[in-house]
C-alpha positions as a printed Julia matrix, in Angstrom:
172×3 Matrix{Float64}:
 164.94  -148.94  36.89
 165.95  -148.02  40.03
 164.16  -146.87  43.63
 164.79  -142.37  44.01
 163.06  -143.14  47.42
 165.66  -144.9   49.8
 163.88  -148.82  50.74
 164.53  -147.75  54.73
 161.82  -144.81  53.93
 159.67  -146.4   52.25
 157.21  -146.66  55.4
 157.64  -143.26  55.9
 156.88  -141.81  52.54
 153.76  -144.1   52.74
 152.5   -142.81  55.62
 152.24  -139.52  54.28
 149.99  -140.54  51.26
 146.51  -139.23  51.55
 144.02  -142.11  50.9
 141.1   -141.24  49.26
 137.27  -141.86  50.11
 137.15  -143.42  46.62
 140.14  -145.48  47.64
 139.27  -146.65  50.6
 136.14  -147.56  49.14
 137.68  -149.52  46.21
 140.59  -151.31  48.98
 136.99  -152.72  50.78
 135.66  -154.46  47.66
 138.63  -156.45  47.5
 137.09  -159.29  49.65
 134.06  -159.51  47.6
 135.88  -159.24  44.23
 138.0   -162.26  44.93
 134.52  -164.37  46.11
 132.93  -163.1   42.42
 135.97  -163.39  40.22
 135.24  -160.55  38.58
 134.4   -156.94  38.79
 130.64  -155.57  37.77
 130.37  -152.61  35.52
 129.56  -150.47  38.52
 132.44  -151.32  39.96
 134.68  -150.96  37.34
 133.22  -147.48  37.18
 134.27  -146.58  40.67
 138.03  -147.52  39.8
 138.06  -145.61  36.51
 136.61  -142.48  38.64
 139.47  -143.1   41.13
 142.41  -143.43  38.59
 141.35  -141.72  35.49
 138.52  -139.64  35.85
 138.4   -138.24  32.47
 138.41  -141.84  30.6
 136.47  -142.64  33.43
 132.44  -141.56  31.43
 134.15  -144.37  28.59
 133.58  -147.13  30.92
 129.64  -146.63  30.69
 129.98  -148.19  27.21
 130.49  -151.47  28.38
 127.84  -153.77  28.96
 127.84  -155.33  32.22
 128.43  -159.01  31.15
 131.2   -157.47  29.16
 132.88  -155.81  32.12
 132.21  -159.47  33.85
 133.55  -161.73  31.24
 136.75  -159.51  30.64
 137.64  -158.57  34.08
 136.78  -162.15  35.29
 139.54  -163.29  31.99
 142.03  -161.4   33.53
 141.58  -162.48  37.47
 141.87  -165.75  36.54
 144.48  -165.42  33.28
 147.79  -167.52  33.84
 149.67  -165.46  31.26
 151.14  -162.29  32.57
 150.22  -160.22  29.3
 147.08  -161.5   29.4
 145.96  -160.33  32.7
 147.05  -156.85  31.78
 146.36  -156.74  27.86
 142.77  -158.13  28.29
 141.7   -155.14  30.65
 142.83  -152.81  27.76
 140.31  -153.8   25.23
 137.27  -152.4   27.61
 136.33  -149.34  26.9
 137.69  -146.33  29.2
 140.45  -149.05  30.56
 144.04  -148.03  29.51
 147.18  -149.52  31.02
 147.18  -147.28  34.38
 143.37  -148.25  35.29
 144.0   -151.45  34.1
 147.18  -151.84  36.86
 144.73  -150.47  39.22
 142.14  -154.16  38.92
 145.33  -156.02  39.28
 147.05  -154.28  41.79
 143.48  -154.22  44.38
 142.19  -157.38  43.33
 144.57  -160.18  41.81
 146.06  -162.65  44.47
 149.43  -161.81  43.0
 151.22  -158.21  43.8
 151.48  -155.48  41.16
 152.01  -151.92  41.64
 149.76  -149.3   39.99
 151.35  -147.98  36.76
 150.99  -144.28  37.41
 153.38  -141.19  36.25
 154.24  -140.49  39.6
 155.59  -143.97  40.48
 157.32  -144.7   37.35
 159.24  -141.45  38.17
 160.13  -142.82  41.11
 161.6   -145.91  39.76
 163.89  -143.5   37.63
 162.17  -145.13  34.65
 161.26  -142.63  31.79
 158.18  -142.28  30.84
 157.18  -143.86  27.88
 154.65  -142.25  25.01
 152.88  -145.44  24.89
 152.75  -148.38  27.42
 153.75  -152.15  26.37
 154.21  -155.08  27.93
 157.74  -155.1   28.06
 158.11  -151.58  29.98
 155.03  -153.04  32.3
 156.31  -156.41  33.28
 159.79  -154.54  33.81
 158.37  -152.4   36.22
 156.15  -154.76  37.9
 159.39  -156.97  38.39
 161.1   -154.04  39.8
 158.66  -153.21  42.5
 158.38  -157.01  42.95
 162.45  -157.1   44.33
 161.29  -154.47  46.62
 158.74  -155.58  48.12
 160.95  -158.92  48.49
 163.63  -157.38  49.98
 161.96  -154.58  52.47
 159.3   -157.3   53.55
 156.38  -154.7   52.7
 153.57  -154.81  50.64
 152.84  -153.21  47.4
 150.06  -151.42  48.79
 152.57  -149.79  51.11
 155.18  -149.5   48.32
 152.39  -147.74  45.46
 151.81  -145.17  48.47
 155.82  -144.59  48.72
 156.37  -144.3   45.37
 152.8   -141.88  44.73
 154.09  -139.33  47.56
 157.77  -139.54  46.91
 156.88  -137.98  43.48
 154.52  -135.56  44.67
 156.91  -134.19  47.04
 160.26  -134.53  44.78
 159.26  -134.37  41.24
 160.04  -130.93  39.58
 156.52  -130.03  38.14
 158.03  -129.42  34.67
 158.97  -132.9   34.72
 155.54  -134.28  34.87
């Protein structure tokens, strides 16, 4: 995996992404996420609205002790895979929404696992997500982040409207 979008543009590519009312509203929970350790079903539903909005209705089928105990797992998880994995088994959470409660709300950087940005990376797409691609890709944006001095927030936004302005459409 390597960057399409040259590191010196990455704050200019980033300025150019449109932030959402949703987003924005999800980027202000963070404070109050990390003093719960966990996200609440209602919040959980405002992320799945954001990022998936058509597996978003699946998250209604968790209970909200089970959105809790699962999301609060996976906050506080030391195992890479099981910070990611554990998101998967609630309902309506694949592994993009599931990048999205790590990416806003674990002390650690990841970047949001998303079509756009893996195209950006030059990584294909896979037919399934695992681990392996995942931690790959998180380790990729990582280096960047490392070596430009931004953060991944800034470097998800890069990657999101380098695609949208690159990417053939047929490609997607």
């Amino acid at each position: 995996m390597q960057l399409r979008v040259p590191e010196s543009e990455i704050s200019h590519w980033a300025a150019q992404y449109p932030c959402s009312r949703e987003e924005c509203e999800l980027l202000s929970l963070s404070e109050a996420i990390h003093q719960q350790g966990h996200l609440t079903k209602a919040q959980l539903t405002l992320l799945a609205q954001w990022k998936s909005p058509r597996s978003a209705p699946h998250v209604s089928k968790n209970s909200d002790q089970y959105v809790q105990e699962v999301t609060g797992f996976a906050l506080h998880a030391e195992s890479e895979r099981a910070r990611i994995e554990s998101l998967t088994i609630l309902d309506g959470v694949l592994w993009p929404t599931a990048s999205v409660v790590l990416h806003i709300f674990h002390a650690e950087p990841y970047p949001l696992l998303d079509y756009r940005a893996v195209w950006s990376v030059q990584a294909p797409q896979p037919s399934s997500y695992t681990f392996a691609f995942w931690w790959q890709y998180v380790q990729v944006c990582r280096g960047v982040v490392d070596r430009t001095g931004t953060d991944m927030r800034t470097l998800d936004r890069a990657l999101w409207q380098f695609s949208k302005t690159h990417q053939i459409k047929d490609a997607v």
